[in-house]
PDB file of N, H, CA, C and O in Angstrom:
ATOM      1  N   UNK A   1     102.374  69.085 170.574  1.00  0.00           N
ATOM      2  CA  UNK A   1     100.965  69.307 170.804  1.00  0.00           C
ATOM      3  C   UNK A   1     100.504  70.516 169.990  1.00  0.00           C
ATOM      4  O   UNK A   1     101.018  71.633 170.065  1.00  0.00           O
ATOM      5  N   UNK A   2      99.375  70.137 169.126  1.00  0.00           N
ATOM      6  H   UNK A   2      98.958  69.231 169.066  1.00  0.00           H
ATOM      7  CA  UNK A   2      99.106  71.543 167.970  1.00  0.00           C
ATOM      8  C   UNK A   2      97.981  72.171 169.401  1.00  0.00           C
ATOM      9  O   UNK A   2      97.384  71.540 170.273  1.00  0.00           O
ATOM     10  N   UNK A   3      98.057  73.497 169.145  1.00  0.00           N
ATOM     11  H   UNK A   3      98.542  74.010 168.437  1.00  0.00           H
ATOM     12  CA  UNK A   3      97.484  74.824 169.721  1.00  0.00           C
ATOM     13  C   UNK A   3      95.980  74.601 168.971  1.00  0.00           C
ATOM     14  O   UNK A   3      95.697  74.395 167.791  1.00  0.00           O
ATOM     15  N   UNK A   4      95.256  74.718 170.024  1.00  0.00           N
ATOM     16  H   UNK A   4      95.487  74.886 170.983  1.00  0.00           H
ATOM     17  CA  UNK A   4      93.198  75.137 169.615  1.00  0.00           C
ATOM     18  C   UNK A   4      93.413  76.390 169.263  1.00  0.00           C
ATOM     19  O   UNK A   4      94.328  76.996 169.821  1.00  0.00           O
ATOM     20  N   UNK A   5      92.620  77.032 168.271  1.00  0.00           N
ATOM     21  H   UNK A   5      91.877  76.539 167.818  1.00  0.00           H
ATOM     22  CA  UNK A   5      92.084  77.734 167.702  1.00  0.00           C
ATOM     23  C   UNK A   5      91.483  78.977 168.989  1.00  0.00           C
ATOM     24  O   UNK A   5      90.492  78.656 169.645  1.00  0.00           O
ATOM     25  N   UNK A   6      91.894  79.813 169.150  1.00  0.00           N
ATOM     26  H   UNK A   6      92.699  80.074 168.616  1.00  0.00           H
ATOM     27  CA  UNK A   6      90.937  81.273 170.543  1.00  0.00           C
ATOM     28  C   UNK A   6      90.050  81.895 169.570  1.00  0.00           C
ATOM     29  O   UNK A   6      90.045  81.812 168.342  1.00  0.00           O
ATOM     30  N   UNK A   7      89.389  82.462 170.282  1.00  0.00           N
ATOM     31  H   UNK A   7      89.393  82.529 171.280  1.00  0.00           H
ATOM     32  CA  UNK A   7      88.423  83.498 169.750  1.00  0.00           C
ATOM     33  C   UNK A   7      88.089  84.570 171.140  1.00  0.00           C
ATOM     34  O   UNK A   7      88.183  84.544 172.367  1.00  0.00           O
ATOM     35  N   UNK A   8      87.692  85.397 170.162  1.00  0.00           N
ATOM     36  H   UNK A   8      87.615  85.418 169.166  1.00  0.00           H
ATOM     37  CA  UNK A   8      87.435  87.280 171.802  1.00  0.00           C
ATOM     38  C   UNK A   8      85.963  86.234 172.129  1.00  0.00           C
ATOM     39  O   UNK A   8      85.049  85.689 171.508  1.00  0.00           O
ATOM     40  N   UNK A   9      86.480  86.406 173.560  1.00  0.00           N
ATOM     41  H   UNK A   9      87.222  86.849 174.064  1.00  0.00           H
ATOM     42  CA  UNK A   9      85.357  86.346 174.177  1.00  0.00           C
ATOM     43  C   UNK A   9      84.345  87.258 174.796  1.00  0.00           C
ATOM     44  O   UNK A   9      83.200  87.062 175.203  1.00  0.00           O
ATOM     45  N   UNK A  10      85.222  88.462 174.736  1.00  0.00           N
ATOM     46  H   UNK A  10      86.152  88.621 174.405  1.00  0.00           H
ATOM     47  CA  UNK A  10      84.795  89.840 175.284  1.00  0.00           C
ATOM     48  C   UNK A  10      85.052  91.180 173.732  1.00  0.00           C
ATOM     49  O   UNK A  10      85.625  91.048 172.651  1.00  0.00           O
ATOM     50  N   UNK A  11      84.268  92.430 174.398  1.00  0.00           N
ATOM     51  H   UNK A  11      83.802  92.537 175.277  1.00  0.00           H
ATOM     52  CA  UNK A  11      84.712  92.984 172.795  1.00  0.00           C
ATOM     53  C   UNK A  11      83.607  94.215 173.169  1.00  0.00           C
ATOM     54  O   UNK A  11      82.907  94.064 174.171  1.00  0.00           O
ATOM     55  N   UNK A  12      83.484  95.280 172.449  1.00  0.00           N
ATOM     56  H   UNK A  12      84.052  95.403 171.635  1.00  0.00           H
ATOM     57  CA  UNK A  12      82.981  96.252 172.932  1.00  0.00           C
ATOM     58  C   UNK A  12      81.616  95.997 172.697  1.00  0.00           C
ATOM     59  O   UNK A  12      81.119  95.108 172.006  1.00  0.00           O
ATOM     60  N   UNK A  13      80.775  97.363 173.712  1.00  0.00           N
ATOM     61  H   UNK A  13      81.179  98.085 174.274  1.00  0.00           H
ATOM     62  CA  UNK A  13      79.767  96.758 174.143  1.00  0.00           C
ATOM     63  C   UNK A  13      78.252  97.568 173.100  1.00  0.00           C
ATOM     64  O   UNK A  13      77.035  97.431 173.224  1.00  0.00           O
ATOM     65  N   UNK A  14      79.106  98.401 172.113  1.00  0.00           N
ATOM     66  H   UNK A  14      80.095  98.512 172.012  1.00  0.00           H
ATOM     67  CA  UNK A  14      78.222  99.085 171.484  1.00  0.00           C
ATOM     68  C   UNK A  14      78.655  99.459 170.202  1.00  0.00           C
ATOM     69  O   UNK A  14      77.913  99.953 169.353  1.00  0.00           O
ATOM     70  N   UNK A  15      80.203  99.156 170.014  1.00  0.00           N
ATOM     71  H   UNK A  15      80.806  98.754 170.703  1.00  0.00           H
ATOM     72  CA  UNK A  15      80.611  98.774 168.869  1.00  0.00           C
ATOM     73  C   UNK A  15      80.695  97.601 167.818  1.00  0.00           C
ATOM     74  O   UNK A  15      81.686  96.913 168.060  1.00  0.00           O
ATOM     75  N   UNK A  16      79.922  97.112 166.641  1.00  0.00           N
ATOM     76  H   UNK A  16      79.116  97.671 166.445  1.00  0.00           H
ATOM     77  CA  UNK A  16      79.667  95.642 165.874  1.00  0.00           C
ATOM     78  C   UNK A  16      80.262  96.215 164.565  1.00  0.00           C
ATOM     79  O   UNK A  16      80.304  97.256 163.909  1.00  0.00           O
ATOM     80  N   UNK A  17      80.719  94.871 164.564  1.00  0.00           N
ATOM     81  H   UNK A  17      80.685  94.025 165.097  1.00  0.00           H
ATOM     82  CA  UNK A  17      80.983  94.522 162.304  1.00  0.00           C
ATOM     83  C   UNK A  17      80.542  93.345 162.690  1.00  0.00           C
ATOM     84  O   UNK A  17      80.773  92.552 163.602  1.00  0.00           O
ATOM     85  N   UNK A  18      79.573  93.455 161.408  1.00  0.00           N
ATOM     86  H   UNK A  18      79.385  94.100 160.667  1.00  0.00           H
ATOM     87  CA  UNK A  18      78.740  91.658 161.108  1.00  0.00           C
ATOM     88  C   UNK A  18      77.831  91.858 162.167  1.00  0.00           C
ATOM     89  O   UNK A  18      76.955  91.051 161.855  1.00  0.00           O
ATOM     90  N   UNK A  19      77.477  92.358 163.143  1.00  0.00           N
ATOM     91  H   UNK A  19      78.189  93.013 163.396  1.00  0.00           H
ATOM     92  CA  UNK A  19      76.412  92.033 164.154  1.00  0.00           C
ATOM     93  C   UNK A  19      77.087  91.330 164.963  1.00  0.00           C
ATOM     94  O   UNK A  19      76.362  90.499 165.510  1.00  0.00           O
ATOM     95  N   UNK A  20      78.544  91.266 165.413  1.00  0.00           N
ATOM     96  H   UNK A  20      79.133  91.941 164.968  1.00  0.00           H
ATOM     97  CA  UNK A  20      79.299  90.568 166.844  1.00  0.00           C
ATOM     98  C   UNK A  20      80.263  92.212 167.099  1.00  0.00           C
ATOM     99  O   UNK A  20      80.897  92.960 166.355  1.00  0.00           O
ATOM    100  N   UNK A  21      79.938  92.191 168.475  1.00  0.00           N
ATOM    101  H   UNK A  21      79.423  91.583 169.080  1.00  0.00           H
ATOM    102  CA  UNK A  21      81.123  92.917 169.063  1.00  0.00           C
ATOM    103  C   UNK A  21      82.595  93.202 168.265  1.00  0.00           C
ATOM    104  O   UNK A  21      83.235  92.263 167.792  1.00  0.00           O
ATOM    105  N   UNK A  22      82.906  94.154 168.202  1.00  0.00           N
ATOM    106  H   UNK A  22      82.386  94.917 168.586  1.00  0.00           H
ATOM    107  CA  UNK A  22      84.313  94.285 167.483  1.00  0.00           C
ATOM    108  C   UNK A  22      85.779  94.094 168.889  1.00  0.00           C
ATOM    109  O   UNK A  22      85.799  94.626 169.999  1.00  0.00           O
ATOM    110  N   UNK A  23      86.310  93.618 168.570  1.00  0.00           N
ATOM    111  H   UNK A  23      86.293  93.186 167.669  1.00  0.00           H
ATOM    112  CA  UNK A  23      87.418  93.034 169.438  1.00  0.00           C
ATOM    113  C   UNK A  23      88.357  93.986 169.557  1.00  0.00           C
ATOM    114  O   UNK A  23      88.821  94.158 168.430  1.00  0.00           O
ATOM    115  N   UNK A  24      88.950  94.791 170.438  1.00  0.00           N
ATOM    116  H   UNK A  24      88.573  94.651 171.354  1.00  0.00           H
ATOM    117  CA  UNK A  24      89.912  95.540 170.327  1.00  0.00           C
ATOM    118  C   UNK A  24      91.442  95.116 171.582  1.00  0.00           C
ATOM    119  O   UNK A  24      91.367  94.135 172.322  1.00  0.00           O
ATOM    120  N   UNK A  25      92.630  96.012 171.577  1.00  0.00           N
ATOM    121  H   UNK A  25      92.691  96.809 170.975  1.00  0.00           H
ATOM    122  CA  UNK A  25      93.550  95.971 171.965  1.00  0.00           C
ATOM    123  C   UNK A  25      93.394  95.329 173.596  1.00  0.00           C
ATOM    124  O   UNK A  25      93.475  96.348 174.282  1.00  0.00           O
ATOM    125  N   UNK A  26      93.255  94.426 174.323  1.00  0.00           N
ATOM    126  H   UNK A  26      93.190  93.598 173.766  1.00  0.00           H
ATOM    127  CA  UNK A  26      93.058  94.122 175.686  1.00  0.00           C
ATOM    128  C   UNK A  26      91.954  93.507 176.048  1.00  0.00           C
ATOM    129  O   UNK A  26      91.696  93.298 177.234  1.00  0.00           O
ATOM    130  N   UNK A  27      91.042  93.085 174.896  1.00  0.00           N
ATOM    131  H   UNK A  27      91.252  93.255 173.933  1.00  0.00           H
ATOM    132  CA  UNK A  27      90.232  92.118 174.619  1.00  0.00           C
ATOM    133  C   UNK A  27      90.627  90.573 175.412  1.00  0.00           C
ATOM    134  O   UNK A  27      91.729  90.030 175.332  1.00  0.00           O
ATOM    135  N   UNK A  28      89.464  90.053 176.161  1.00  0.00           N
ATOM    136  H   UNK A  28      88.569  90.495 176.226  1.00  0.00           H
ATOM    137  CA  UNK A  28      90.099  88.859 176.833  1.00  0.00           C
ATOM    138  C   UNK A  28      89.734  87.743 175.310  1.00  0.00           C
ATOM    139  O   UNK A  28      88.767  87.915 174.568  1.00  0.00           O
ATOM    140  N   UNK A  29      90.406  87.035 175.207  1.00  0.00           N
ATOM    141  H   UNK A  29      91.192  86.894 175.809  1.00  0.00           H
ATOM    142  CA  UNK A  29      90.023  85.649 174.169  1.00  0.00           C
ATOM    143  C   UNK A  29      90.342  84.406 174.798  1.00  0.00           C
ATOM    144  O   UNK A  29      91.379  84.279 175.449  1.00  0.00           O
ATOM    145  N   UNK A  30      89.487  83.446 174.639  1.00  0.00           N
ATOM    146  H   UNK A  30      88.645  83.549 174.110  1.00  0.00           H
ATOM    147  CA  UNK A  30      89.457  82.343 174.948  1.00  0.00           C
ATOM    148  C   UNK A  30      90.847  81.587 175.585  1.00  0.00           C
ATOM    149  O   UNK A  30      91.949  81.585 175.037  1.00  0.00           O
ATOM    150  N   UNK A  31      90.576  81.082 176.610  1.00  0.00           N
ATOM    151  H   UNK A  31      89.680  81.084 177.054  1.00  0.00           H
ATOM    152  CA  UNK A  31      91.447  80.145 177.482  1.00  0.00           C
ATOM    153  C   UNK A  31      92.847  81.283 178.340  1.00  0.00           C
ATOM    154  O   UNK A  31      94.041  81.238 178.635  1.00  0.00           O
ATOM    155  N   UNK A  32      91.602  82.243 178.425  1.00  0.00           N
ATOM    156  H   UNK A  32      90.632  82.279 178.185  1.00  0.00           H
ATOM    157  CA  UNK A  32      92.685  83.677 179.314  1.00  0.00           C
ATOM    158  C   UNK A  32      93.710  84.201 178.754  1.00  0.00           C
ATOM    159  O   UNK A  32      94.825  84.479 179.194  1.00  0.00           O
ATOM    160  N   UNK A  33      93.048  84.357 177.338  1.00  0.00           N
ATOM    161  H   UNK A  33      92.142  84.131 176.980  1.00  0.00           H
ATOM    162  CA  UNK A  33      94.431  85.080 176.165  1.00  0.00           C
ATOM    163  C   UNK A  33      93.432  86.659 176.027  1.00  0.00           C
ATOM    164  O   UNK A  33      92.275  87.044 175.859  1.00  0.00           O
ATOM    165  N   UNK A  34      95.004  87.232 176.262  1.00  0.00           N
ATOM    166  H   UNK A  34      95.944  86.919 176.399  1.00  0.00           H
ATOM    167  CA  UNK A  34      94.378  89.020 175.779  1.00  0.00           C
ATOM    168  C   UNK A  34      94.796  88.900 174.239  1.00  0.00           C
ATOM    169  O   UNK A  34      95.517  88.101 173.641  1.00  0.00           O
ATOM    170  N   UNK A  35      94.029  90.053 173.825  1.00  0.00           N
ATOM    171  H   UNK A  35      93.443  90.702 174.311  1.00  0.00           H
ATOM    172  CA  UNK A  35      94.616  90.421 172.569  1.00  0.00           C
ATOM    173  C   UNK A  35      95.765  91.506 172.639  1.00  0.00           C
ATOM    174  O   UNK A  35      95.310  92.644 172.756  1.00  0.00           O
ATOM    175  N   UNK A  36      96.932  91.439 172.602  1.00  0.00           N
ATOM    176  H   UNK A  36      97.301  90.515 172.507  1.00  0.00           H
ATOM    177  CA  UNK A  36      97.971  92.588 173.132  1.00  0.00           C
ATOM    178  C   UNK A  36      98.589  93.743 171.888  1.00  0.00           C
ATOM    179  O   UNK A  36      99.434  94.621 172.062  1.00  0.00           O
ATOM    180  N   UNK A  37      97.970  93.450 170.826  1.00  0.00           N
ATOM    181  H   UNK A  37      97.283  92.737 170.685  1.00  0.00           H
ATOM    182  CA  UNK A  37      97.967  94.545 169.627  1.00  0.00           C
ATOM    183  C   UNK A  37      96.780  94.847 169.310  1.00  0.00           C
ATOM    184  O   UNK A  37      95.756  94.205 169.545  1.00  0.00           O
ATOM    185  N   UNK A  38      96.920  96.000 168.679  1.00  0.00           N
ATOM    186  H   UNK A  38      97.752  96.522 168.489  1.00  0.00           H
ATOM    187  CA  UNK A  38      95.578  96.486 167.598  1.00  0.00           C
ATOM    188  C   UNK A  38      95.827  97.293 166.749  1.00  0.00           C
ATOM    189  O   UNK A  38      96.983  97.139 166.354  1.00  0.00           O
ATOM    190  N   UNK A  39      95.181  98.299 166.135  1.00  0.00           N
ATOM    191  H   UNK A  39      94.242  98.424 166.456  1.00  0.00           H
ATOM    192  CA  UNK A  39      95.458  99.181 165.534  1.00  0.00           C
ATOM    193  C   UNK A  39      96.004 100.693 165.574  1.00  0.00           C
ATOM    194  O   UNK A  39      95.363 101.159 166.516  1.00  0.00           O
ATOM    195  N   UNK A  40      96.634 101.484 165.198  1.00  0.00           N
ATOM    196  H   UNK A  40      97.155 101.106 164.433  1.00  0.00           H
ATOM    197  CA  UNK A  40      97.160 102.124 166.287  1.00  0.00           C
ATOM    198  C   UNK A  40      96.319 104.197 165.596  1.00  0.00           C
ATOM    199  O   UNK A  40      96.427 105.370 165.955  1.00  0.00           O
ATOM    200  N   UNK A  41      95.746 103.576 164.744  1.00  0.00           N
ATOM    201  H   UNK A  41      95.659 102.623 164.453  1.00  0.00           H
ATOM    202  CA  UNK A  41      94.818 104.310 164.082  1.00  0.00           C
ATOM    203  C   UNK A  41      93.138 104.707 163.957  1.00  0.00           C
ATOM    204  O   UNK A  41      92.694 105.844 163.800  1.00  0.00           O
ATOM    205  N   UNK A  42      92.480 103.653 164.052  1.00  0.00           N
ATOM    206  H   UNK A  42      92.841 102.729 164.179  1.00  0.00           H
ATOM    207  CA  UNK A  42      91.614 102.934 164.571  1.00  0.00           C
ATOM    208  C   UNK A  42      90.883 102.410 165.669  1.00  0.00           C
ATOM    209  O   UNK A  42      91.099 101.243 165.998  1.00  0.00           O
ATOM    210  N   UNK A  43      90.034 103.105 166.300  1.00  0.00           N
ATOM    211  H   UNK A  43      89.858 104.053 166.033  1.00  0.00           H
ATOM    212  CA  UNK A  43      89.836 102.688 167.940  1.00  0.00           C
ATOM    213  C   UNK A  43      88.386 102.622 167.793  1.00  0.00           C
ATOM    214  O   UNK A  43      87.678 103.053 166.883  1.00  0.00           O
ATOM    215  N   UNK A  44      88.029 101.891 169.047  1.00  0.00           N
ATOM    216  H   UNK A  44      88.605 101.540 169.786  1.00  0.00           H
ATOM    217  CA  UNK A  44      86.820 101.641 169.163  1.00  0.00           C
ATOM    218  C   UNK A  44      86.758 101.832 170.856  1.00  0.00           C
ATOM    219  O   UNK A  44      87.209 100.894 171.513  1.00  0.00           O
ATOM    220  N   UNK A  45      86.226 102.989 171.570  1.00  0.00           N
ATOM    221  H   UNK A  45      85.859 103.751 171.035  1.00  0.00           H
ATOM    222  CA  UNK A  45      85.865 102.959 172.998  1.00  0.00           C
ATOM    223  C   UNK A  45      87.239 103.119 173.715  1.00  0.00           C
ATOM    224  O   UNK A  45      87.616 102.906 174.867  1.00  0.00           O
ATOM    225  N   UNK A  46      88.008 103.706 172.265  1.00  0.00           N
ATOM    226  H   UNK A  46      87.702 103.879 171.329  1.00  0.00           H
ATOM    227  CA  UNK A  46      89.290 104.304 172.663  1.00  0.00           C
ATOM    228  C   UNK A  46      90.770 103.469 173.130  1.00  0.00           C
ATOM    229  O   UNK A  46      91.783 103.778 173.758  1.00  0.00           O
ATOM    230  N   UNK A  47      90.146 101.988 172.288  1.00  0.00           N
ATOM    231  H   UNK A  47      89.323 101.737 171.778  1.00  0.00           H
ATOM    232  CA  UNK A  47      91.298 101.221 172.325  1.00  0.00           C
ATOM    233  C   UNK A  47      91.616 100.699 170.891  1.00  0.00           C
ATOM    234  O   UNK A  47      90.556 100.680 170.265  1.00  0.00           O
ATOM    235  N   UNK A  48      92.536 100.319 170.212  1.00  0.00           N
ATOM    236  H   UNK A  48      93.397 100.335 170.720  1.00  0.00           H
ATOM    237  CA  UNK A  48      92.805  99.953 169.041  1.00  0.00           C
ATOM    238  C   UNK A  48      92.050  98.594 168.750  1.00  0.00           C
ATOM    239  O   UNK A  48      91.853  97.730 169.604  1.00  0.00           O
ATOM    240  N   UNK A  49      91.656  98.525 167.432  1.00  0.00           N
ATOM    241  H   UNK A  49      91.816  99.227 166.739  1.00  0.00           H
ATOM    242  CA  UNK A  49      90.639  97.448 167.058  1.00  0.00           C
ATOM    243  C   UNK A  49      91.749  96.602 166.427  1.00  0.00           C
ATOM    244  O   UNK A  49      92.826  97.031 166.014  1.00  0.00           O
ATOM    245  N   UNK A  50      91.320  95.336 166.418  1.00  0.00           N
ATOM    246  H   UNK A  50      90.445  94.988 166.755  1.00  0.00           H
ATOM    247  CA  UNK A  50      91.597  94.051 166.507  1.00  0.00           C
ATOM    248  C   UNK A  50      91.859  93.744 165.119  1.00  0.00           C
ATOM    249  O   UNK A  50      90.763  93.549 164.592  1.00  0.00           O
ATOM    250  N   UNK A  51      92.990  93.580 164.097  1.00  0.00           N
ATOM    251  H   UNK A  51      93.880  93.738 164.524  1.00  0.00           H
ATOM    252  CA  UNK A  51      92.829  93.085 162.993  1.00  0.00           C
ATOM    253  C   UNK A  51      93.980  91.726 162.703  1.00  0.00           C
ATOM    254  O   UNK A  51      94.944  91.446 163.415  1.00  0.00           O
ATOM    255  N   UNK A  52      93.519  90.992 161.391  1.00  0.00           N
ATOM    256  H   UNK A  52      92.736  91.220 160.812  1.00  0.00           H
ATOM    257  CA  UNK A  52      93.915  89.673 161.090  1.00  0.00           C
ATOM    258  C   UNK A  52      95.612  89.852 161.663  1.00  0.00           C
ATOM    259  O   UNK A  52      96.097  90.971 161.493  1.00  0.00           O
ATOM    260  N   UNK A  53      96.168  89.182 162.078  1.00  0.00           N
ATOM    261  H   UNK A  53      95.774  88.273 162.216  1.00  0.00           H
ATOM    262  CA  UNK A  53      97.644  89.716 161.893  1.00  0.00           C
ATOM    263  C   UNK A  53      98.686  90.344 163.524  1.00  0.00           C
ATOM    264  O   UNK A  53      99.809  90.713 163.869  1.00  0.00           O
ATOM    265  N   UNK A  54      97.243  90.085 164.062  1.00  0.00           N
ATOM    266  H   UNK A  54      96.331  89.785 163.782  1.00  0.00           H
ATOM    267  CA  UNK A  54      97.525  91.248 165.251  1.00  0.00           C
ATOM    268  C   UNK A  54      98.504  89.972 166.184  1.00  0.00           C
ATOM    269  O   UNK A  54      98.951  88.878 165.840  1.00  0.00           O
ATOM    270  N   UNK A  55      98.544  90.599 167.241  1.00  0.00           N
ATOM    271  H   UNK A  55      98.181  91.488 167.520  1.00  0.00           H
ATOM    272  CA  UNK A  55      98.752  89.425 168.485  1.00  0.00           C
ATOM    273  C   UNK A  55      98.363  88.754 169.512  1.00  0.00           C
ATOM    274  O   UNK A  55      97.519  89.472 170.049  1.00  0.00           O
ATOM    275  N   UNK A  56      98.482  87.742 170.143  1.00  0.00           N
ATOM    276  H   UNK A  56      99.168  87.160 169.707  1.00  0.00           H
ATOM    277  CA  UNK A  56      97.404  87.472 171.240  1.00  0.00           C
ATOM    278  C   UNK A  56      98.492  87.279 171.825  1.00  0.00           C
ATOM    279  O   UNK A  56      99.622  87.258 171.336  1.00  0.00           O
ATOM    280  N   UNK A  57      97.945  87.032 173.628  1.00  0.00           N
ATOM    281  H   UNK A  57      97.028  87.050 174.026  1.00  0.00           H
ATOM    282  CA  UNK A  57      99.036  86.825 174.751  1.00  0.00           C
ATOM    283  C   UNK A  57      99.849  85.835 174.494  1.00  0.00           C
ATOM    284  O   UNK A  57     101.068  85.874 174.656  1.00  0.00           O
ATOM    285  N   UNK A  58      99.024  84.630 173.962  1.00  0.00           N
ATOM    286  H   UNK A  58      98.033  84.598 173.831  1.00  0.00           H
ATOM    287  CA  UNK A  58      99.998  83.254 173.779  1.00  0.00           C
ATOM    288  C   UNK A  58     101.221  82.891 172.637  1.00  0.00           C
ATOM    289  O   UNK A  58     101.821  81.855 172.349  1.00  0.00           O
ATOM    290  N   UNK A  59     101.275  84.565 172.053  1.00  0.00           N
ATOM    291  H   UNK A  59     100.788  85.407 172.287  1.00  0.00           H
ATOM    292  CA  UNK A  59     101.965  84.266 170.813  1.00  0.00           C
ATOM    293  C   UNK A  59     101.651  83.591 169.439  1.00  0.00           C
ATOM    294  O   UNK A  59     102.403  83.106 168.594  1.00  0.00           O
ATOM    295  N   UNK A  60     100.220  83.727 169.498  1.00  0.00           N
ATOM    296  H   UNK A  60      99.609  84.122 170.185  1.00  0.00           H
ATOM    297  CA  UNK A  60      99.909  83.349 168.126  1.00  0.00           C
ATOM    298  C   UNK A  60      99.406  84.236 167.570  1.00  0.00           C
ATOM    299  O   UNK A  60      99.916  85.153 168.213  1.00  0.00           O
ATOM    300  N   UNK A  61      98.559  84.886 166.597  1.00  0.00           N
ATOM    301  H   UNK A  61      98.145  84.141 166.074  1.00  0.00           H
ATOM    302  CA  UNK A  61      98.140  86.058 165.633  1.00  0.00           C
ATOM    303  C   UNK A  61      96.848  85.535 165.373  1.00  0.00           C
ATOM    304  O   UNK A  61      96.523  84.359 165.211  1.00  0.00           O
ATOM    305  N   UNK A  62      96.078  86.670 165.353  1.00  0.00           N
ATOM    306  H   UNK A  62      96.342  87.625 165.485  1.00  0.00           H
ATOM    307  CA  UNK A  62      94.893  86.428 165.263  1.00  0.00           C
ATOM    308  C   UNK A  62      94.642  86.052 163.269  1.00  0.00           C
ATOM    309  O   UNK A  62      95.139  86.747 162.382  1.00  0.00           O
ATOM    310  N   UNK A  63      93.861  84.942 163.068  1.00  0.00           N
ATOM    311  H   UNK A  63      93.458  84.378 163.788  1.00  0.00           H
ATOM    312  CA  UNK A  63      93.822  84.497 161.522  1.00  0.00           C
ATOM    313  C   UNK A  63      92.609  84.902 161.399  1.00  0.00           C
ATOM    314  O   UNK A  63      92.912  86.083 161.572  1.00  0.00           O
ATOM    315  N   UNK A  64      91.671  84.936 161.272  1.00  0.00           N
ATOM    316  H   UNK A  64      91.425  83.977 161.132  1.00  0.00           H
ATOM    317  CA  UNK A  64      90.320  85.468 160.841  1.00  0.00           C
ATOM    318  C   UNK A  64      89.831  86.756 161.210  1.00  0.00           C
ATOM    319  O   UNK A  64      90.087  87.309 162.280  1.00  0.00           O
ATOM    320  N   UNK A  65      89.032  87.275 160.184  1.00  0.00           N
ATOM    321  H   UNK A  65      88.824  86.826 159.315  1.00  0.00           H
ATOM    322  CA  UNK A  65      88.039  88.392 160.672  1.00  0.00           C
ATOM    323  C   UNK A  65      86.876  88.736 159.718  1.00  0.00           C
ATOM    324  O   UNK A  65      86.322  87.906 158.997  1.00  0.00           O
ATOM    325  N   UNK A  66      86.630  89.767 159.773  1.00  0.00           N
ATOM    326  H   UNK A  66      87.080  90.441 160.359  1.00  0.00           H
ATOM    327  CA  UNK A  66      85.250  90.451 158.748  1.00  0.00           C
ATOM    328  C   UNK A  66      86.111  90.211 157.143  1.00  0.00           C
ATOM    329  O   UNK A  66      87.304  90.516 157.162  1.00  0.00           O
ATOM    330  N   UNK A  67      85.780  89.908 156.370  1.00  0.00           N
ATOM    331  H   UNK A  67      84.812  89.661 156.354  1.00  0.00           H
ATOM    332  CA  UNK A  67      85.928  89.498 155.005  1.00  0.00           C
ATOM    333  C   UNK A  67      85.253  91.165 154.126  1.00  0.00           C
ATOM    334  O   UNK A  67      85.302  91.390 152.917  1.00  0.00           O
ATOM    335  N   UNK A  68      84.766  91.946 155.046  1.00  0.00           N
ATOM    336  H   UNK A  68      84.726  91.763 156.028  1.00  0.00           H
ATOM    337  CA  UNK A  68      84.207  93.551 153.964  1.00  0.00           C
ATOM    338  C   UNK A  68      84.771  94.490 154.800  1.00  0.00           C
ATOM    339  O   UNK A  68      84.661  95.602 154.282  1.00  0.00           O
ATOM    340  N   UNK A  69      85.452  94.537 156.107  1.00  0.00           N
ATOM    341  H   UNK A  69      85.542  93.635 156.528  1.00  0.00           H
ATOM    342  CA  UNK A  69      85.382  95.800 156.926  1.00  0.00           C
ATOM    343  C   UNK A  69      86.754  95.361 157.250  1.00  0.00           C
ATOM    344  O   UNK A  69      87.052  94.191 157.495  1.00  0.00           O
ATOM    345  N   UNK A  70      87.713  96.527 157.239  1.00  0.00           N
ATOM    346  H   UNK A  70      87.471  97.477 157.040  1.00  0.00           H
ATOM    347  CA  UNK A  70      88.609  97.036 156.775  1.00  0.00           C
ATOM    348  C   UNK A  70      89.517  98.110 158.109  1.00  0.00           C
ATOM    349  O   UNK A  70      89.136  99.263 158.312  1.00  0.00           O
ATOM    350  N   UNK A  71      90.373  97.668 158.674  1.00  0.00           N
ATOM    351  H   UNK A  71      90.682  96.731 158.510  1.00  0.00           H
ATOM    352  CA  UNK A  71      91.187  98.662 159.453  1.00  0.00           C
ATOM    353  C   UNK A  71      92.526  98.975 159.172  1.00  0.00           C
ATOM    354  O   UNK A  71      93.059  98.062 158.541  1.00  0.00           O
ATOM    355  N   UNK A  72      93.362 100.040 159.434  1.00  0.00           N
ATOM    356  H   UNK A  72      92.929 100.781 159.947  1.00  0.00           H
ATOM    357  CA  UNK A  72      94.698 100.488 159.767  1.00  0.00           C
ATOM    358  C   UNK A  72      95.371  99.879 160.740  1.00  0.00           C
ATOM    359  O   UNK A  72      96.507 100.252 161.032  1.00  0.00           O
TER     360      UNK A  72
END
């Protein structure tokens, strides 16, 4: 059975790239997946922000993001 595609469903509430919420470390994503990495340089509201590569609860890695904005 191939795995659907998650996305953050949650994400800070005053922090944006692109005009959407930026996703950071404990972020809930779709179908009750956290995001359980982030950056460890980089915070947003004092949790590590969310980049391509990272991890989610279910063991898959997050594949997309901002294509101009750039984290550690």
């Amino acid at each position: 059975m191939e795995e659907r595609p998650h996305f953050c469903v949650s994400g800070s509430r005053d922090v944006f790239v692109n005009d959407k919420p930026i996703c950071r470390q404990g972020d809930s994503f779709s179908e009750e997946k956290i995001l359980t990495e982030g950056s460890k340089i980089v915070f947003a509201n004092g949790y590590g922000v969310g980049r391509v590569g990272d991890l989610v609860s279910c063991g898959s890695k997050v594949i997309s993001g901002s294509s101009d904005v750039f984290s550690g």
